[in-house]
MIDOSE-1310 file (N, C-alpha, C; in nm, 2 decimals, decimal comma, always signed):
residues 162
xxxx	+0,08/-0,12/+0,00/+0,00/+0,00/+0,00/+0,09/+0,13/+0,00; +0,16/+0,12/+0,10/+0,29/+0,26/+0,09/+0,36/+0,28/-0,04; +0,39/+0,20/-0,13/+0,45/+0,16/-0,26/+0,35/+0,25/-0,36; +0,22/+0,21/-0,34/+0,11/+0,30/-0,41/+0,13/+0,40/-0,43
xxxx	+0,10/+0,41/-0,28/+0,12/+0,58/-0,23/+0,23/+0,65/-0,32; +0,31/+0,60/-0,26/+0,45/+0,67/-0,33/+0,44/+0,72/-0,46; +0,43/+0,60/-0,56/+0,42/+0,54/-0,68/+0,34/+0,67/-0,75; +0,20/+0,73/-0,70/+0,10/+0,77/-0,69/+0,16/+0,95/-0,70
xxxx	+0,23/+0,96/-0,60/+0,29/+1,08/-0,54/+0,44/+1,14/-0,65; +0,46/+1,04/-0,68/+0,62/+1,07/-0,78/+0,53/+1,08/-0,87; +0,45/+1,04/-0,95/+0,41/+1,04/-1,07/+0,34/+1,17/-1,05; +0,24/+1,25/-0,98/+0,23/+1,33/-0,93/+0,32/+1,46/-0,93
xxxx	+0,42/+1,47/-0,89/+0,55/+1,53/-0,89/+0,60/+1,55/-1,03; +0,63/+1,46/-1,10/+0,69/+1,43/-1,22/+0,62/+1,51/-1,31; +0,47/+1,53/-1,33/+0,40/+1,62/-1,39/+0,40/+1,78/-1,35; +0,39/+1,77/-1,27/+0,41/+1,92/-1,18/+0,52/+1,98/-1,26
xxxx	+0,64/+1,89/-1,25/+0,78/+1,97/-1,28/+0,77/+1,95/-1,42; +0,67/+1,85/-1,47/+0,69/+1,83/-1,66/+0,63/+2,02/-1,72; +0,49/+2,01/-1,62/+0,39/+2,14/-1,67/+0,51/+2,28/-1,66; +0,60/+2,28/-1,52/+0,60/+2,40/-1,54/+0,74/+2,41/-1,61
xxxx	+0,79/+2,32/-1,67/+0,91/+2,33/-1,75/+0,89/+2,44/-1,85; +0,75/+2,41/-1,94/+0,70/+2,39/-2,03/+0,68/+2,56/-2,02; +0,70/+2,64/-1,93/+0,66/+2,80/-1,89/+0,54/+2,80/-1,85; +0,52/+2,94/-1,83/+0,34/+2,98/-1,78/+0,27/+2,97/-1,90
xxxx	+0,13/+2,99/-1,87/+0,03/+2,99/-1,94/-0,03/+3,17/-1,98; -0,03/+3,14/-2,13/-0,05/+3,27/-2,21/-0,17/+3,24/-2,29; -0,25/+3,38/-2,28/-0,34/+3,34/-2,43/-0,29/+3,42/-2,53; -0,35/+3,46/-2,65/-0,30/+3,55/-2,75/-0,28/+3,68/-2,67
xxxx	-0,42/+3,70/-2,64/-0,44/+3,85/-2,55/-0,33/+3,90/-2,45; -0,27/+3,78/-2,40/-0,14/+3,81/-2,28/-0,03/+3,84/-2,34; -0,02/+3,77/-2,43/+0,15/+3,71/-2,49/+0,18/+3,90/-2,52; +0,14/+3,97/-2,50/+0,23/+4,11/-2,50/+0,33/+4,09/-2,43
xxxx	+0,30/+4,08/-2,30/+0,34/+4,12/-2,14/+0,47/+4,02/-2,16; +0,49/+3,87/-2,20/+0,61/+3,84/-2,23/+0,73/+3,90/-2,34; +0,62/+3,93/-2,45/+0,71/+4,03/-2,59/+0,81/+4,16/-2,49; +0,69/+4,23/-2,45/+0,79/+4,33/-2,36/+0,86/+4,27/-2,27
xxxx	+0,86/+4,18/-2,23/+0,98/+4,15/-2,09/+1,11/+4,11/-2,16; +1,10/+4,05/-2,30/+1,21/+3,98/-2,39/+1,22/+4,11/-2,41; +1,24/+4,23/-2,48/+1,25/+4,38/-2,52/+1,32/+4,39/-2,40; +1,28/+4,39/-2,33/+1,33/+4,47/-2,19/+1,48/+4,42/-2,12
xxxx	+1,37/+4,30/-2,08/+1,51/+4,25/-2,01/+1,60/+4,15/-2,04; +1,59/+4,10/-2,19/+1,66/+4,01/-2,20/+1,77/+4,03/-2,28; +1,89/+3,97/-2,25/+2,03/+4,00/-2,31/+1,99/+3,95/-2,44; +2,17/+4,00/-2,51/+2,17/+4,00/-2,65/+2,19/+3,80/-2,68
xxxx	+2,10/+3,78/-2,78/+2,06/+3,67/-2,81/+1,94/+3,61/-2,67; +1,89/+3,68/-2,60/+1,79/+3,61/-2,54/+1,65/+3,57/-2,65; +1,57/+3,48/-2,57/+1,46/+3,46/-2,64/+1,35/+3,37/-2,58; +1,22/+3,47/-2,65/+1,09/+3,40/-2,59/+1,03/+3,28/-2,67
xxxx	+1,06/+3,18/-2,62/+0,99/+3,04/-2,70/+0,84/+3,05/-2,65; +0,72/+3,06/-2,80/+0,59/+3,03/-2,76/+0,53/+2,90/-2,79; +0,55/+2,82/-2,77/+0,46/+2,64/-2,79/+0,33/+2,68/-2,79; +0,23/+2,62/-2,85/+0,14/+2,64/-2,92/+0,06/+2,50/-2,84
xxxx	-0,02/+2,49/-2,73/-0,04/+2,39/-2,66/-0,11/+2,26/-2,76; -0,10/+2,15/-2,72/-0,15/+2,04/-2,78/-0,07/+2,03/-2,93; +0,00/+2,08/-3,00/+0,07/+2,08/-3,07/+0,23/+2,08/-3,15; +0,23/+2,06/-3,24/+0,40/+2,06/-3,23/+0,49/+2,21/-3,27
xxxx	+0,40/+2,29/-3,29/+0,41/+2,43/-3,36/+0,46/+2,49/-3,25; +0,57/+2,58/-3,26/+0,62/+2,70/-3,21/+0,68/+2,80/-3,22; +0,68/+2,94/-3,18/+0,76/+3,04/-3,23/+0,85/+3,11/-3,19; +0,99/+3,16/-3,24/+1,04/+3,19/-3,11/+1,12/+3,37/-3,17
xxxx	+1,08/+3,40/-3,09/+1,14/+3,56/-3,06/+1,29/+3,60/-3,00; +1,36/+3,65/-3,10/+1,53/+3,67/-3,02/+1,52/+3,83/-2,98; +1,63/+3,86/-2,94/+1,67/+3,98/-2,88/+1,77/+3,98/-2,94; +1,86/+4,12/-2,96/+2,01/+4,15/-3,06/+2,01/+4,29/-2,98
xxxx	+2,14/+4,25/-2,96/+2,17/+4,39/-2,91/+2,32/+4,49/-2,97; +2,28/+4,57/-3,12/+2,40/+4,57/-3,16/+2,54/+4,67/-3,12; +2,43/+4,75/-3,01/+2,53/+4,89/-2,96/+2,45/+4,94/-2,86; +2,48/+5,00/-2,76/+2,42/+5,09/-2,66/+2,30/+5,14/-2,73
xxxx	+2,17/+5,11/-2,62/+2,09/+5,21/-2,75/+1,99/+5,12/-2,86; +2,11/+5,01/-2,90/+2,07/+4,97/-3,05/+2,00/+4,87/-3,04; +1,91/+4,82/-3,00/+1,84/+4,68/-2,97/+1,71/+4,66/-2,98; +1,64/+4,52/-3,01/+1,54/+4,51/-3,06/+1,48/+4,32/-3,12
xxxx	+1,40/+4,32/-3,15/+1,34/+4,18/-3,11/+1,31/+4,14/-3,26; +1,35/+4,03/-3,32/+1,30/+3,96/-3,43/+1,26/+3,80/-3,39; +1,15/+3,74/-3,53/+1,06/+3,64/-3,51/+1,20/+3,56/-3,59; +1,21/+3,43/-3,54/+1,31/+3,33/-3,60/+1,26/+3,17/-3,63
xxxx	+1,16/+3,17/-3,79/+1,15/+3,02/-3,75/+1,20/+2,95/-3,88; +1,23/+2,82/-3,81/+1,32/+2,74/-3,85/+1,28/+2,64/-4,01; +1,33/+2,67/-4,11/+1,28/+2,55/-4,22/+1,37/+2,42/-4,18; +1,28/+2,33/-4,11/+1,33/+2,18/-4,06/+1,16/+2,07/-4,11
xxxx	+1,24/+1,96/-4,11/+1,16/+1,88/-4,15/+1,00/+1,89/-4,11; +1,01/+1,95/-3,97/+0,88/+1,93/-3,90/+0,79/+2,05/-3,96; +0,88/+2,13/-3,95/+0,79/+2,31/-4,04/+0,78/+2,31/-4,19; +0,85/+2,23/-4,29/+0,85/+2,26/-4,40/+0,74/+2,30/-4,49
xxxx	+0,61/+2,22/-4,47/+0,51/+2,35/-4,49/+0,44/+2,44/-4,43; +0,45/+2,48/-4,30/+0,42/+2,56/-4,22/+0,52/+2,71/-4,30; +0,66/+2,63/-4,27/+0,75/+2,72/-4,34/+0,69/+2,83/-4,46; +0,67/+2,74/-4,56/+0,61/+2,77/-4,67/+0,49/+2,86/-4,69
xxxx	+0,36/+2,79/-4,59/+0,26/+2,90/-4,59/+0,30/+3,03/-4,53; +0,40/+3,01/-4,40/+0,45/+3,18/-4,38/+0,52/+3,26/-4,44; +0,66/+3,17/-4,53/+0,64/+3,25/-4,63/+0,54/+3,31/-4,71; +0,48/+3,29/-4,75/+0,32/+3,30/-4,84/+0,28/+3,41/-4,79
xxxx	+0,24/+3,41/-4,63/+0,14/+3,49/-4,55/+0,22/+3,63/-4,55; +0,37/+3,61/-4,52/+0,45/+3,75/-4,48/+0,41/+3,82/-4,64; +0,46/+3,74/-4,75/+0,47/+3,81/-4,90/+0,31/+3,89/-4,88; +0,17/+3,82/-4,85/+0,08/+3,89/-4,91/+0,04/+4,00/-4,80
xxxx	+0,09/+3,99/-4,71/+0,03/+4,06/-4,56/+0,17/+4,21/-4,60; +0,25/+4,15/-4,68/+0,36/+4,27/-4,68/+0,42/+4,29/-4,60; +0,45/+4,17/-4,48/+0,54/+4,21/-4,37/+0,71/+4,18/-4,42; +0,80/+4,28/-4,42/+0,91/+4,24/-4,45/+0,96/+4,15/-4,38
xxxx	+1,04/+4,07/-4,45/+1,13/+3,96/-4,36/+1,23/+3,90/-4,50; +1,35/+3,81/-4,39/+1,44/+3,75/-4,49/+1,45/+3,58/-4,47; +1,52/+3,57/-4,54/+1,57/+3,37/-4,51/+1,72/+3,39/-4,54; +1,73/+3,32/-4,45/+1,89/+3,30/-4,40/+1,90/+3,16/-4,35
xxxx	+2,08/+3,11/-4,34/+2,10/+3,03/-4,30/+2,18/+3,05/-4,17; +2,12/+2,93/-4,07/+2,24/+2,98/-3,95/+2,31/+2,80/-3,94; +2,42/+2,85/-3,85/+2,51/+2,74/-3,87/+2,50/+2,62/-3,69; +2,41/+2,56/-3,68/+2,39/+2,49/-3,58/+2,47/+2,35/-3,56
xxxx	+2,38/+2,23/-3,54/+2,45/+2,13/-3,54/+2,49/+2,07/-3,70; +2,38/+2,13/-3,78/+2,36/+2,13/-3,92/+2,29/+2,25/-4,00; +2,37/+2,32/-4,06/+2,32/+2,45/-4,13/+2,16/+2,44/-4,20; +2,10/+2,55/-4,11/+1,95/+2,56/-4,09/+1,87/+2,68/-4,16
xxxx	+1,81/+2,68/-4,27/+1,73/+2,80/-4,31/+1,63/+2,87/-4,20; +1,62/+3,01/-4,18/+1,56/+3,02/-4,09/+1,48/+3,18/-4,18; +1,31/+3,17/-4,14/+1,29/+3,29/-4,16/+1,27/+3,38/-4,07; +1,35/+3,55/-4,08/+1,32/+3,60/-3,97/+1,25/+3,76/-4,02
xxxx	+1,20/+3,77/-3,91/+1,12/+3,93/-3,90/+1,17/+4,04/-3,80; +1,21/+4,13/-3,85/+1,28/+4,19/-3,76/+1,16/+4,32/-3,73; +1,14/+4,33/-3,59/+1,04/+4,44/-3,54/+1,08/+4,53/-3,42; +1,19/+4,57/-3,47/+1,31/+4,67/-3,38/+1,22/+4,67/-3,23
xxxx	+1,22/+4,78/-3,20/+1,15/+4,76/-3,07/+0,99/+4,75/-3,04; +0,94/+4,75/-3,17/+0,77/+4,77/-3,17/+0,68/+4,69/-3,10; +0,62/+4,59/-3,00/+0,60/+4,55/-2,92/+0,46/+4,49/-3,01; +0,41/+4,59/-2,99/+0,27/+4,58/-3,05/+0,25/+4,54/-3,20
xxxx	+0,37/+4,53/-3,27/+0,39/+4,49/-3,41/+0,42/+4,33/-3,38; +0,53/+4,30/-3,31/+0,53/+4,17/-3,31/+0,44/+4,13/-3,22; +0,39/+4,12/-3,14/+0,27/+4,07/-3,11/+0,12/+4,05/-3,18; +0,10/+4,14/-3,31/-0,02/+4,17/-3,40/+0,04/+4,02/-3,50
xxxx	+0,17/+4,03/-3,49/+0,20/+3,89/-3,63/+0,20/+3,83/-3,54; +0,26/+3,78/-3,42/+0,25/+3,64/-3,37/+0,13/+3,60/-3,36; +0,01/+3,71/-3,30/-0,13/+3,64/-3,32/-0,15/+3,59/-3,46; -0,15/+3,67/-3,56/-0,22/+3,65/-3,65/-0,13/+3,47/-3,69
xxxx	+0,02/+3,50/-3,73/+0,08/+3,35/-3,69/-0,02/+3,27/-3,70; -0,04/+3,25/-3,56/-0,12/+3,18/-3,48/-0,24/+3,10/-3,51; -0,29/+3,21/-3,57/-0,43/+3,25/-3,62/-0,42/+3,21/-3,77; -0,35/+3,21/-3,85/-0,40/+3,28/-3,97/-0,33/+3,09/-4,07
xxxx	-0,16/+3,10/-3,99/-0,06/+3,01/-4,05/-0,13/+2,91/-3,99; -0,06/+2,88/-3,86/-0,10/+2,80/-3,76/-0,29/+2,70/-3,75; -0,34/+2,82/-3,77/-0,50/+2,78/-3,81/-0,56/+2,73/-3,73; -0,51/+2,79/-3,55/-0,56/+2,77/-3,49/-0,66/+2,92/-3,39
xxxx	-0,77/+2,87/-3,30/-0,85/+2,98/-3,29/-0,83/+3,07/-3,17; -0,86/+3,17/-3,14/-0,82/+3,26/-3,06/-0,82/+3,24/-2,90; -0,91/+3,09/-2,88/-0,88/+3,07/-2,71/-0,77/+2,97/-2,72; -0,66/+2,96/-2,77/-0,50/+2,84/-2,79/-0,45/+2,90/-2,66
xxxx	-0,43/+2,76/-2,57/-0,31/+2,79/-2,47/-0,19/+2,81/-2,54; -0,10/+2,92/-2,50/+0,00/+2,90/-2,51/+0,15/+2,90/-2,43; +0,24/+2,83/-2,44/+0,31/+2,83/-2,33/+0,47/+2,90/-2,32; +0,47/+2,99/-2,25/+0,56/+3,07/-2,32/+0,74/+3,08/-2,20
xxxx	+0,81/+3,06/-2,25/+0,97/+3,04/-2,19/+1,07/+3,19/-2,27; +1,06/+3,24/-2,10/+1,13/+3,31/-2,15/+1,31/+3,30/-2,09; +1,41/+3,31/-2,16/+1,54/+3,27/-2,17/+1,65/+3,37/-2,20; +1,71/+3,32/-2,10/+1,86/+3,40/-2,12/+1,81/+3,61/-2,08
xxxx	+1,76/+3,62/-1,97/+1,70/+3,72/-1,96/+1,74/+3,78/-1,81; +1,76/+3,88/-1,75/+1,77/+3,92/-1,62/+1,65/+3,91/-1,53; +1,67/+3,90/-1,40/+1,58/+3,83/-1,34/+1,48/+3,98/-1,31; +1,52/+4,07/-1,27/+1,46/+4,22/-1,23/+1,46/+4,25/-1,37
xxxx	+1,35/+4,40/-1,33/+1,31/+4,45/-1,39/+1,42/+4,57/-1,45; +1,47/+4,53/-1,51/+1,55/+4,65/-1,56/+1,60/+4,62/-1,69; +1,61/+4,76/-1,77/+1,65/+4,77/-1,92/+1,78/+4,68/-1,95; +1,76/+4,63/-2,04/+1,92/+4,55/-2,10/+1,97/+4,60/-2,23
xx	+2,03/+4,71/-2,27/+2,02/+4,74/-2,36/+2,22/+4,74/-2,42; +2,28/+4,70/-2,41/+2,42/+4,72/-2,41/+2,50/+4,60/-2,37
């Protein structure tokens, strides 16, 4: 019976730490409040991962910081086997929506196409495309949990800009 218990109690535990690995819980409507804290406080190359709950889809937001002063947040996602037409329709969506962006390659464990959107400090611009993202590529509907990690960031509230 104590074996149960236990058994019962770890597995219990194991989820706890699985959920909150995973970040807090965001809806479209929230996910500002994380966009500004990556802006804010996160060093150069920080970044907000958003997982897209029940799904395999995610998006993730860097921070660049090129000079005192000079910093700002772009969307980075990946052409890999799992996105390749996800990839594709965002391409599609950026061309007809007219949001500038580029494709590049970065050099990881194996050199990786990546498309990115650069939305200097605008807060409320990248947050209007990640919903729509969401919404539009994604095709999913406006109550989506989403789970959002934010990384490589200072713990206080204070500007990181240098």
């Amino acid at each position: 019976m104590v074996w149960i218990i236990l058994f019962i109690v770890a597995i219990g535990l194991s989820l706890i730490i699985w959920r909150s690995a995973k970040g807090p819980v965001h809806t479209l409507r929230t996910l500002e409040i994380p966009i500004k804290d990556l802006l804010r406080r996160g060093y150069n190359d920080g970044s907000l991962v958003i997982n897209v709950h029940h799904s395999k889809y995610f998006l993730q937001l860097r921070k660049y910081i090129y000079k005192p002063g000079n910093y700002g947040i772009k969307l980075c996602f990946p052409n890999a086997k799992w996105s390749e037409q996800v990839f594709v329709k965002l391409t599609d969506f950026c061309k007809n929506t007219g949001i500038e962006y580029s494709i590049g390659k970065e050099i990881a464990e194996e050199p990786l196409e990546f498309l990115h959107v650069d939305f200097g400090k605008d807060v409320t611009k990248a947050h209007n495309t990640i919903k729509n993202i969401i919404l539009k590529v994604f095709e999913f509907d406006d109550s989506i949990k989403l789970f959002v990690r934010l990384e490589n960031a200072a713990v206080d509230d204070e500007l990181i800009d240098s």
